[in-house]
mmCIF file of the C-alpha atoms, coordinates in Angstrom:
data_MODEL
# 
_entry.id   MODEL 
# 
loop_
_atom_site.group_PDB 
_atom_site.id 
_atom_site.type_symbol 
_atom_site.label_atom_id 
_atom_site.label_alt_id 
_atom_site.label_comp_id 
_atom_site.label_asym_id 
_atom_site.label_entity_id 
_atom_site.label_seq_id 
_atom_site.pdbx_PDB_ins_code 
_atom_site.Cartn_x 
_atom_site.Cartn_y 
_atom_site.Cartn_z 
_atom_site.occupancy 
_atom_site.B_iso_or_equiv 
_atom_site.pdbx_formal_charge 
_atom_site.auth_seq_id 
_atom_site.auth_comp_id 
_atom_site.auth_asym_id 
_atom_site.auth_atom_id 
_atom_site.pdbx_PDB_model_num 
ATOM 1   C CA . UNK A 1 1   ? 24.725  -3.816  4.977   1.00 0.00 ? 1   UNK A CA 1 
ATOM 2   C CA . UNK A 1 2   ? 25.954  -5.845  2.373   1.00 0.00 ? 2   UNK A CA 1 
ATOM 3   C CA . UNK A 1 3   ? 24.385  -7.932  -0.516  1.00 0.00 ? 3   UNK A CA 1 
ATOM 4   C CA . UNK A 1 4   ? 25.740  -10.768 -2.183  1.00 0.00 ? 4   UNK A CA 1 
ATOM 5   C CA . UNK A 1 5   ? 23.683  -8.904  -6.021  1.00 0.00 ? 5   UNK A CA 1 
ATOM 6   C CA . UNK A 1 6   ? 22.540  -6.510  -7.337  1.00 0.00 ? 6   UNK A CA 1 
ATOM 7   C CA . UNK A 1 7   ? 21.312  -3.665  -5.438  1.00 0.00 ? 7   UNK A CA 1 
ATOM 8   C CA . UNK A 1 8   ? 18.555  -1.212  -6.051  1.00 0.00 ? 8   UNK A CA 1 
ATOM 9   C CA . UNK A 1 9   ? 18.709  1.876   -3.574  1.00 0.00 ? 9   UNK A CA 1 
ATOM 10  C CA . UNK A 1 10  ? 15.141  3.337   -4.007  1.00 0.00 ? 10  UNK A CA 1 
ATOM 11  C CA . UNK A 1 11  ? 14.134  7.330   -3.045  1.00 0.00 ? 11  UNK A CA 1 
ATOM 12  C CA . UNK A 1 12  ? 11.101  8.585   -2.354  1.00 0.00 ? 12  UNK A CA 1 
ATOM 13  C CA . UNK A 1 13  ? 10.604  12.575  -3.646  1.00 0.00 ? 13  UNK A CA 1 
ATOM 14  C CA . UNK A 1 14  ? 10.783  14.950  -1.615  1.00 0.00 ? 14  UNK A CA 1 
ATOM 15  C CA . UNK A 1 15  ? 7.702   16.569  0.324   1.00 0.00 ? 15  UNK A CA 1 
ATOM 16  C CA . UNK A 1 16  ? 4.587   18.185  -2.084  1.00 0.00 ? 16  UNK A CA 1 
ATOM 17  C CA . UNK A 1 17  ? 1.554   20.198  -0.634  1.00 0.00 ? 17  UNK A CA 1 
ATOM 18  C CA . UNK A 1 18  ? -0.297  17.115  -1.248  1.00 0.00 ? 18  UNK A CA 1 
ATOM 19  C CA . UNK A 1 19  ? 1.830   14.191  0.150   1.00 0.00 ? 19  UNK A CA 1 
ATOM 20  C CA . UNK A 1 20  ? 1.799   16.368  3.343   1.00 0.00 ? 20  UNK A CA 1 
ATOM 21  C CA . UNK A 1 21  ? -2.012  16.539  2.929   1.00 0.00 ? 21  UNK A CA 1 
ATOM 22  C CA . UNK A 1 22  ? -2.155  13.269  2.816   1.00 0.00 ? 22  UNK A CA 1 
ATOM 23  C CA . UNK A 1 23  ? -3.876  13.426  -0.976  1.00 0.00 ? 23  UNK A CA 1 
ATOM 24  C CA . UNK A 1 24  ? -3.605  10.746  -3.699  1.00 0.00 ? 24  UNK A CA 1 
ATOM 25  C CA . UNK A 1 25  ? -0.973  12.454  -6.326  1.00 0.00 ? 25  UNK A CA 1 
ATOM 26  C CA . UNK A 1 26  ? -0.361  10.205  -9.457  1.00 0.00 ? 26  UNK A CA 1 
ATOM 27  C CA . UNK A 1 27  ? -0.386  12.124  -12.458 1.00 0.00 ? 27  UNK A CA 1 
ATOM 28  C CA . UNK A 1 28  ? -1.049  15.979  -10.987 1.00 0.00 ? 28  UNK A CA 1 
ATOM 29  C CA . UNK A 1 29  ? 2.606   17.643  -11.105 1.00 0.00 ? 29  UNK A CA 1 
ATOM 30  C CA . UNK A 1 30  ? 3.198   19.056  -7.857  1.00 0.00 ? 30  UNK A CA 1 
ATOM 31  C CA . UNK A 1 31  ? 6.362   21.055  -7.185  1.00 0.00 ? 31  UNK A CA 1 
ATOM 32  C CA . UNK A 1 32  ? 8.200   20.176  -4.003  1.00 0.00 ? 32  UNK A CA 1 
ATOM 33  C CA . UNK A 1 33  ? 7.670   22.417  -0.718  1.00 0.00 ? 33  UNK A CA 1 
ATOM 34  C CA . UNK A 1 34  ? 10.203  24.523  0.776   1.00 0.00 ? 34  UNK A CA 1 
ATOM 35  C CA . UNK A 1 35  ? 10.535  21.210  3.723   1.00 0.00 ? 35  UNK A CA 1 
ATOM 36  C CA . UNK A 1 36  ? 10.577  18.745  0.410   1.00 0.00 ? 36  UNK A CA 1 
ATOM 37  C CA . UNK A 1 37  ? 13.962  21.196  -1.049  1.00 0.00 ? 37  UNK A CA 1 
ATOM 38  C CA . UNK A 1 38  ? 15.321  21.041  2.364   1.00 0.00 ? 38  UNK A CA 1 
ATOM 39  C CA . UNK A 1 39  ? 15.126  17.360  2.660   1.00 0.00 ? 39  UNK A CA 1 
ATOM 40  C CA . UNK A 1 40  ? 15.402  16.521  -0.840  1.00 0.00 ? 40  UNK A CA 1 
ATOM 41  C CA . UNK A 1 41  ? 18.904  18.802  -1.171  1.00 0.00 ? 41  UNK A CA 1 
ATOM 42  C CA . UNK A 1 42  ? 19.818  16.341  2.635   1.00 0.00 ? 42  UNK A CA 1 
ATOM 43  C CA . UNK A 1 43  ? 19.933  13.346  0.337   1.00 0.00 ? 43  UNK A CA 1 
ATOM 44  C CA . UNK A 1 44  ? 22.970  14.230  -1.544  1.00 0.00 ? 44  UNK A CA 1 
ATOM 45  C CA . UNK A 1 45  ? 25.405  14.039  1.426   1.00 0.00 ? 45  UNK A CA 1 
ATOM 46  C CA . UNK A 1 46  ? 23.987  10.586  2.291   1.00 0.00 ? 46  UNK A CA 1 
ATOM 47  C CA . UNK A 1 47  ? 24.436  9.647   -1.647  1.00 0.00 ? 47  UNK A CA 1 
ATOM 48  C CA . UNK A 1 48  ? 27.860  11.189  -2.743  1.00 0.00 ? 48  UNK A CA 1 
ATOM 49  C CA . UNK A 1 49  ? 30.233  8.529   -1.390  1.00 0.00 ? 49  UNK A CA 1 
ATOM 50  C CA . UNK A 1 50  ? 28.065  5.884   -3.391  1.00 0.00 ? 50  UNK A CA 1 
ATOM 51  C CA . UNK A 1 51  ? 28.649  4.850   -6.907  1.00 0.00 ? 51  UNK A CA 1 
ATOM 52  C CA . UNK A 1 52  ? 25.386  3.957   -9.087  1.00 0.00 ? 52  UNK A CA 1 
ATOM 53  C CA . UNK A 1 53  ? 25.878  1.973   -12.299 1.00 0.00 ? 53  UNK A CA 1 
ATOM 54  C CA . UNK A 1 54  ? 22.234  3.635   -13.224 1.00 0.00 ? 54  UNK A CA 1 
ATOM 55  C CA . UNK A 1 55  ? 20.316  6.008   -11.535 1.00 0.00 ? 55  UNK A CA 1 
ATOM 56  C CA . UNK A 1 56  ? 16.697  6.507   -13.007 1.00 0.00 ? 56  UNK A CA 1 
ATOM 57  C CA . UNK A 1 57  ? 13.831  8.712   -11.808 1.00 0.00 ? 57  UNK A CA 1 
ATOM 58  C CA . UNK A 1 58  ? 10.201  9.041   -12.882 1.00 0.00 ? 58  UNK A CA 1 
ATOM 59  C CA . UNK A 1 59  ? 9.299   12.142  -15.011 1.00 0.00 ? 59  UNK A CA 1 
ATOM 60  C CA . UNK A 1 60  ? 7.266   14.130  -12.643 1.00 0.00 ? 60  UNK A CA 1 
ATOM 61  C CA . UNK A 1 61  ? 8.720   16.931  -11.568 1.00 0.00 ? 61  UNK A CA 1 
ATOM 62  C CA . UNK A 1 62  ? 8.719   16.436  -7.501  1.00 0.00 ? 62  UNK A CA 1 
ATOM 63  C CA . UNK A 1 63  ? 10.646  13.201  -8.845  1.00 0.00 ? 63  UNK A CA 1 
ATOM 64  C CA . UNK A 1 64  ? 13.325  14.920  -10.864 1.00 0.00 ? 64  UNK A CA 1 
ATOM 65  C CA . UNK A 1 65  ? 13.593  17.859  -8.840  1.00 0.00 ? 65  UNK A CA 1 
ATOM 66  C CA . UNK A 1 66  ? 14.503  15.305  -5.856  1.00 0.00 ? 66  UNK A CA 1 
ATOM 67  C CA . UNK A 1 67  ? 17.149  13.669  -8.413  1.00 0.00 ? 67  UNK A CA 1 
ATOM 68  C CA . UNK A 1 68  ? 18.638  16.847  -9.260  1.00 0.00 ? 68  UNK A CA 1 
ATOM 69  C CA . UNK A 1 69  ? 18.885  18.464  -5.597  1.00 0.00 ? 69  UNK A CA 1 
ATOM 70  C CA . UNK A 1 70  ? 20.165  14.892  -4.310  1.00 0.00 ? 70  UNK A CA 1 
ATOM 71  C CA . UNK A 1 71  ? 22.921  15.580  -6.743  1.00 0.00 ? 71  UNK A CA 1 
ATOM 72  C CA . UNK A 1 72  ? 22.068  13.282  -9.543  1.00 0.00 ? 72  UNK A CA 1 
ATOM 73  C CA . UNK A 1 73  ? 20.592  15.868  -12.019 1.00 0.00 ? 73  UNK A CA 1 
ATOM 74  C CA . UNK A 1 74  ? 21.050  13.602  -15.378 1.00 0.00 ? 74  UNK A CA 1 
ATOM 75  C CA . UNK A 1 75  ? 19.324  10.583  -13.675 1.00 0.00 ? 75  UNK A CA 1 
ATOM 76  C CA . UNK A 1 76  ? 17.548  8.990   -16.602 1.00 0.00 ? 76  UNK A CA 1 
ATOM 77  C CA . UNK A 1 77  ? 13.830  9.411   -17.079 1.00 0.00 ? 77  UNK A CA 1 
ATOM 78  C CA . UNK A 1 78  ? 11.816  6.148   -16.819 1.00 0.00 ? 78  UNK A CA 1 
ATOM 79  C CA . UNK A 1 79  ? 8.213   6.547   -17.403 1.00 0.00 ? 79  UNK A CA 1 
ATOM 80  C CA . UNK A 1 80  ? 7.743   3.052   -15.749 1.00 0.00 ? 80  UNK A CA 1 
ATOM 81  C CA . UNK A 1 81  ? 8.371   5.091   -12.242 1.00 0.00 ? 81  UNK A CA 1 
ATOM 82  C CA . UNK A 1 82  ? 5.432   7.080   -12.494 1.00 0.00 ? 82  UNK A CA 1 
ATOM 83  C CA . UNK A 1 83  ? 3.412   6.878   -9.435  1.00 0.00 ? 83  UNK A CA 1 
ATOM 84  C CA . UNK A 1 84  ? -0.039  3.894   -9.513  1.00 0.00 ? 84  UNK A CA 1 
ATOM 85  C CA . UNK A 1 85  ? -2.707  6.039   -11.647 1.00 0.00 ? 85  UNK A CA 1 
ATOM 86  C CA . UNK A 1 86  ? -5.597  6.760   -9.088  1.00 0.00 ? 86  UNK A CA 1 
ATOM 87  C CA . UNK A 1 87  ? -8.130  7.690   -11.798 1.00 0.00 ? 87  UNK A CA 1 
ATOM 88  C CA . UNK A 1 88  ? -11.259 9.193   -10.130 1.00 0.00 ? 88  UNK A CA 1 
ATOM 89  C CA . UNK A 1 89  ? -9.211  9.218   -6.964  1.00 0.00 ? 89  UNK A CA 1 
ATOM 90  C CA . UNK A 1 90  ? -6.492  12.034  -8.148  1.00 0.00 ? 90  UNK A CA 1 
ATOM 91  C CA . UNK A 1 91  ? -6.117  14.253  -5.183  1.00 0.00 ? 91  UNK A CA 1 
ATOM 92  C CA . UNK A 1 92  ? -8.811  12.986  -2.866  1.00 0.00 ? 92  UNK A CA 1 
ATOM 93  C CA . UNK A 1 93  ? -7.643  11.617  0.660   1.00 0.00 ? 93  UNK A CA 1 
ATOM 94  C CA . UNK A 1 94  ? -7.944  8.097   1.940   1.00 0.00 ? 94  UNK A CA 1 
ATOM 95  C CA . UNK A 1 95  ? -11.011 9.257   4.435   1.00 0.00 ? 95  UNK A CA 1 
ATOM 96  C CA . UNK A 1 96  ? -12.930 11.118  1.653   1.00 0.00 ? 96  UNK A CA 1 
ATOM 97  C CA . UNK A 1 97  ? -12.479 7.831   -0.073  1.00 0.00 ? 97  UNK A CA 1 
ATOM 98  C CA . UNK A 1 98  ? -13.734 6.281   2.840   1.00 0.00 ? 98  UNK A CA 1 
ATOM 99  C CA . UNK A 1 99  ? -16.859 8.206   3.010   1.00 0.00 ? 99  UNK A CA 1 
ATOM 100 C CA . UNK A 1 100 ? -18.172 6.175   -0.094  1.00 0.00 ? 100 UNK A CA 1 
ATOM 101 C CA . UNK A 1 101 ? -16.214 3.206   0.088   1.00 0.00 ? 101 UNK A CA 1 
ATOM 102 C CA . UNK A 1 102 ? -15.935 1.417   3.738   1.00 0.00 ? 102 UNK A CA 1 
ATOM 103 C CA . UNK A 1 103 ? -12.423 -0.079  4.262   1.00 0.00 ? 103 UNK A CA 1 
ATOM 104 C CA . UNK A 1 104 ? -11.073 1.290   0.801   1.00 0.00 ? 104 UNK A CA 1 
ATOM 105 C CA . UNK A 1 105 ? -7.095  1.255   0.140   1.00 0.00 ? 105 UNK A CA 1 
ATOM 106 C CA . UNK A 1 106 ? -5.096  1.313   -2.788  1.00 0.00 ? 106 UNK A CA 1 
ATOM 107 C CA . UNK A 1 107 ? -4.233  -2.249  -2.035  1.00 0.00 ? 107 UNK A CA 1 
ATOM 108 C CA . UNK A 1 108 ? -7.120  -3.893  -2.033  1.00 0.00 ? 108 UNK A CA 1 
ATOM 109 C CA . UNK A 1 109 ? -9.687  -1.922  -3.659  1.00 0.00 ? 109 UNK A CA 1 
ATOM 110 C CA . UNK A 1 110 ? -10.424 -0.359  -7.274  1.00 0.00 ? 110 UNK A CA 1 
ATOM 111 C CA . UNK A 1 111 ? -9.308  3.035   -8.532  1.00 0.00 ? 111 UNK A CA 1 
ATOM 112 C CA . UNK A 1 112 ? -11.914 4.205   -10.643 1.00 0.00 ? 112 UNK A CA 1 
ATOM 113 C CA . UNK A 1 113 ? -10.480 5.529   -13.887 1.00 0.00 ? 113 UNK A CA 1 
ATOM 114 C CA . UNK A 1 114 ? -6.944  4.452   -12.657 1.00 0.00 ? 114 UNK A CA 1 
ATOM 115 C CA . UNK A 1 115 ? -4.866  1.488   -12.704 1.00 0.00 ? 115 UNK A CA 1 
ATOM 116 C CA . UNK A 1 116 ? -4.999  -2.026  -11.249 1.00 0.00 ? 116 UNK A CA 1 
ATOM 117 C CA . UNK A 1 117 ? -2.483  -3.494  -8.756  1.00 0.00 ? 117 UNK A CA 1 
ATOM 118 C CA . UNK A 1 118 ? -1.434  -6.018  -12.320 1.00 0.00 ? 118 UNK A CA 1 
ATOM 119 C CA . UNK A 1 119 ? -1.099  -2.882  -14.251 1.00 0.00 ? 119 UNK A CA 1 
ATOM 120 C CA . UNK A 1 120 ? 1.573   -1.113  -11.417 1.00 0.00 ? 120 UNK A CA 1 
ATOM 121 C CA . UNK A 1 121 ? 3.062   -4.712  -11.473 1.00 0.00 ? 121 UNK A CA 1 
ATOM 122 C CA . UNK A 1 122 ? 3.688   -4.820  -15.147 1.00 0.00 ? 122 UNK A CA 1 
ATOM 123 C CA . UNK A 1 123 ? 5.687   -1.694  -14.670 1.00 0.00 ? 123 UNK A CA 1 
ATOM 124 C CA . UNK A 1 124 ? 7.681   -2.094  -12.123 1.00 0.00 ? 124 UNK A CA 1 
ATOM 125 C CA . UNK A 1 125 ? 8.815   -5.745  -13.245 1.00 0.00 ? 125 UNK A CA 1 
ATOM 126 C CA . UNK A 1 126 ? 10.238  -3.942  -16.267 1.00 0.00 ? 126 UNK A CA 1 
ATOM 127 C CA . UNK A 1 127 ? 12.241  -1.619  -13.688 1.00 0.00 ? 127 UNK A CA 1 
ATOM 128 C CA . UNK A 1 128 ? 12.958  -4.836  -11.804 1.00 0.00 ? 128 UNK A CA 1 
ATOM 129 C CA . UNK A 1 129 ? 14.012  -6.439  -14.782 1.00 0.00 ? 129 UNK A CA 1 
ATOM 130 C CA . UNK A 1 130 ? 16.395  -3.253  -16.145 1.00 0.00 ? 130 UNK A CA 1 
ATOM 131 C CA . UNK A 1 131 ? 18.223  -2.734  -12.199 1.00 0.00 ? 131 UNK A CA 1 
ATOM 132 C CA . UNK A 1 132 ? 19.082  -6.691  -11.725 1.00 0.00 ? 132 UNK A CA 1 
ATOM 133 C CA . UNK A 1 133 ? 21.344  -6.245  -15.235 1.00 0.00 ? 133 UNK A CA 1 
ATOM 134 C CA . UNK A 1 134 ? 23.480  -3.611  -13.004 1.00 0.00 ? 134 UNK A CA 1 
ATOM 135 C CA . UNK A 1 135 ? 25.783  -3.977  -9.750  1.00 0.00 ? 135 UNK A CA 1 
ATOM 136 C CA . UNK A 1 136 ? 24.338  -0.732  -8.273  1.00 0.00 ? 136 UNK A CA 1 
ATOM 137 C CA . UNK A 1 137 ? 20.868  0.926   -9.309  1.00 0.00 ? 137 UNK A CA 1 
ATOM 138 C CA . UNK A 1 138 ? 19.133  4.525   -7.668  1.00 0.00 ? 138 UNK A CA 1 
ATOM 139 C CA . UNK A 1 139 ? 15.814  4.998   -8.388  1.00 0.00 ? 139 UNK A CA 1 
ATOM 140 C CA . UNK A 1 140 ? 13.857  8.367   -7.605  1.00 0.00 ? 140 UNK A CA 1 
ATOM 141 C CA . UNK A 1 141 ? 10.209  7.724   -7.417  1.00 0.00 ? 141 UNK A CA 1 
ATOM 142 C CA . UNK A 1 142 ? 6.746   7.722   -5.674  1.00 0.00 ? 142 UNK A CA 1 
ATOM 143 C CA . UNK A 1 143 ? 5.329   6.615   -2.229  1.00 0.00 ? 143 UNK A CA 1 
ATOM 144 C CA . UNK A 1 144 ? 2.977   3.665   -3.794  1.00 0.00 ? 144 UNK A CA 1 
ATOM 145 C CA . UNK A 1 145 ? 5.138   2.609   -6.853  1.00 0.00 ? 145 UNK A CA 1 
ATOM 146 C CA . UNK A 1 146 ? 8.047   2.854   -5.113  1.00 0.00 ? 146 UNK A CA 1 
ATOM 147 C CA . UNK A 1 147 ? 6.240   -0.081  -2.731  1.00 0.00 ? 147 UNK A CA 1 
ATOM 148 C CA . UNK A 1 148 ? 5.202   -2.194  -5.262  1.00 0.00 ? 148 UNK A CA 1 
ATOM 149 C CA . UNK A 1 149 ? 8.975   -2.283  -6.818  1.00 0.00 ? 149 UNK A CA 1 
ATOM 150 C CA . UNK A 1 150 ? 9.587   -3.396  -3.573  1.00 0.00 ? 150 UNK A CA 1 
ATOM 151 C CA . UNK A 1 151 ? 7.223   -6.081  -3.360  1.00 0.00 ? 151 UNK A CA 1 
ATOM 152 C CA . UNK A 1 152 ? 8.272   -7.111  -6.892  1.00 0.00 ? 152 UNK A CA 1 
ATOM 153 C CA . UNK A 1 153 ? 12.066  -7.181  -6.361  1.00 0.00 ? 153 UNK A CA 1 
ATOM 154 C CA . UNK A 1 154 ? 11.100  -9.664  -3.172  1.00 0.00 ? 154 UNK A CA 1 
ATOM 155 C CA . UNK A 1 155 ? 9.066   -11.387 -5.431  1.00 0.00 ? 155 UNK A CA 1 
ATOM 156 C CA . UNK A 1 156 ? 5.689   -10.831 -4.063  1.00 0.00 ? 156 UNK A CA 1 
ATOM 157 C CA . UNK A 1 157 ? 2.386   -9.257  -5.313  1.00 0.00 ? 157 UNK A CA 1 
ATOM 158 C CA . UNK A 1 158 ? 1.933   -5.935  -5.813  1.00 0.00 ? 158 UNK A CA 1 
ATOM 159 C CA . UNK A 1 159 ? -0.686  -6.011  -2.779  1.00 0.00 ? 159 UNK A CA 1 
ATOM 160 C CA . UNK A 1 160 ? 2.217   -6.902  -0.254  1.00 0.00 ? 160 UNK A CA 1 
ATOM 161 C CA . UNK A 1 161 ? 3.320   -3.323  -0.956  1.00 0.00 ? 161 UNK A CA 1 
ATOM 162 C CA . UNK A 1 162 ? 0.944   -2.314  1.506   1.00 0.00 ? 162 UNK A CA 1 
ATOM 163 C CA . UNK A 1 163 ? 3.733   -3.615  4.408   1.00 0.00 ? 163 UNK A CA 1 
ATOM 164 C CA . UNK A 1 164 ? 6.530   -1.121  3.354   1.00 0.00 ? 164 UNK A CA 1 
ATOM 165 C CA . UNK A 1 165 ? 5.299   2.635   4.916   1.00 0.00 ? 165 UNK A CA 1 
ATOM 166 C CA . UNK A 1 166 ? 7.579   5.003   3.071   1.00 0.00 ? 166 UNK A CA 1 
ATOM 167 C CA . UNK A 1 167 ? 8.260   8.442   3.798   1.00 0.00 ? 167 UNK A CA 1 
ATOM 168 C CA . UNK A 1 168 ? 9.647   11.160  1.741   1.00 0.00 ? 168 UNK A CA 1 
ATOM 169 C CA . UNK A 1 169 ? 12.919  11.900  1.026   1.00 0.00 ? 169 UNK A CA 1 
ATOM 170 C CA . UNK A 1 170 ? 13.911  8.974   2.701   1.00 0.00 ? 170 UNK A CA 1 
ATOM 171 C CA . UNK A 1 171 ? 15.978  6.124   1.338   1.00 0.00 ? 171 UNK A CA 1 
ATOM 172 C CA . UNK A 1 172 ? 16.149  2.427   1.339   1.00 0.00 ? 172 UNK A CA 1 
ATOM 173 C CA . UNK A 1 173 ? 18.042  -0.208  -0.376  1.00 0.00 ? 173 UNK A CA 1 
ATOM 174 C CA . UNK A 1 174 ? 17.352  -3.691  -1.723  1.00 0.00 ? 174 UNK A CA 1 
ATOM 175 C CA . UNK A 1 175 ? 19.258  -6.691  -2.825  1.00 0.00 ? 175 UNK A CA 1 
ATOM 176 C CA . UNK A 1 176 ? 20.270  -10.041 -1.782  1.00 0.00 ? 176 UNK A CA 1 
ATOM 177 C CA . UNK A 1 177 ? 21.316  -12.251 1.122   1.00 0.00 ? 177 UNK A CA 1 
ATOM 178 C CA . UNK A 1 178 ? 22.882  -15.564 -0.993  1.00 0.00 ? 178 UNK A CA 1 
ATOM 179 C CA . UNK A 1 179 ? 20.496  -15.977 -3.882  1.00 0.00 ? 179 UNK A CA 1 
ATOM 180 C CA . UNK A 1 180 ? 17.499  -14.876 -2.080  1.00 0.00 ? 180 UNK A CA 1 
ATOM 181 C CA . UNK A 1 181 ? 16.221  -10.784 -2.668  1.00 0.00 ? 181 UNK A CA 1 
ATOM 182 C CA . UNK A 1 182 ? 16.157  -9.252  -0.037  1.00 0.00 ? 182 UNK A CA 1 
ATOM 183 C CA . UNK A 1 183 ? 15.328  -5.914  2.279   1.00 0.00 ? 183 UNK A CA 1 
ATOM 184 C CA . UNK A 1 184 ? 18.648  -3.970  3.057   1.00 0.00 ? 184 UNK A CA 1 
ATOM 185 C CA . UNK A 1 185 ? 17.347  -1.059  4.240   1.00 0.00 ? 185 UNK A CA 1 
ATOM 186 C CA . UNK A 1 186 ? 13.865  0.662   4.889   1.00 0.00 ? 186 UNK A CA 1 
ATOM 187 C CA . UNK A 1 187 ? 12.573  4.352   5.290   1.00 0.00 ? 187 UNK A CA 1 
ATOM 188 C CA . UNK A 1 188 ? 15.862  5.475   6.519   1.00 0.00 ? 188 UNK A CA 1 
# 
């Protein structure tokens, strides 16, 4: 792997009781689960030989916590990391979702109460924006958000998230090939 920029190197948290459960967790602050420690406190061997110019997480605690046990415990807080606000939709599954709303997804449907795909975008261009002005960025974030960076950073909508399945505690790492952003890494 090598890139011929910047590159971001994005983490997902660690396992909660709800990402497990497959529930929608934006602004609820779930701790990790004994598995999410495990795998979370994992990361730091596959981190320690790299050097970061700025490492950044988002202030919920599975976030941090994921930071800290990956060995990166004064990781700057970045509100912009939070996870996409699912308004109505806080801690209800995809199929309960489903129940009311045929076909729904985060990607292509409204979030009652929460935010749109535009408002994630806004965001995450900012974060965008911030990691391109260093050689090496680490970001500790969120399943959905942590997609839509991705979608930003290749220059796409917010919707094309919906191509990059992420797992937790796993990490991937963007950047370039000549001038062009591109995928380095995924879900590794």
């Amino acid at each position: 792997m090598s890139s011929t920029g910047p590159e971001l190197w994005v983490v997902r948290h660690g396992e909660t009781e709800w990402s497990r459960d497959g529930r929608h967790t934006s602004v609820t602050d779930l701790p990790l689960t004994e598995s999410g420690e495990e795998a979370a406190t994992a990361l730091a061997s596959r981190l320690a030989d790299v050097e970061f110019d700025l490492v950044l997480t988002s202030p919920r605690r599975r976030a941090r916590r994921t930071a800290e046990l990956a060995g990166f415990p004064d990781a700057d807080v970045d509100d912009d990391l939070v996870e996409w606000a699912y308004g109505d939709y806080e801690g209800v599954t995809t199929a309960e979702i489903r129940e009311d709303v045929p076909g729904w997804t985060v990607w292509t449907h409204p979030t009652p109460g929460g935010e749109t795909p535009d408002d994630v975008s806004t965001r995450l261009d900012r974060v965008v924006r911030r990691t391109r002005e260093h050689d090496r960025s680490l970001v500790f974030a969120h399943g959905h958000s942590l997609r839509v960076l991705t979608a930003r950073w290749l220059e796409q909508t917010a919707a094309e998230g919906r191509f990059f399945k992420l797992d937790t505690a796993t990490v991937s790492v963007l950047g370039y090939e000549r001038e062009h952003p591109a995928l380095l890494t995924w879900n590794s």
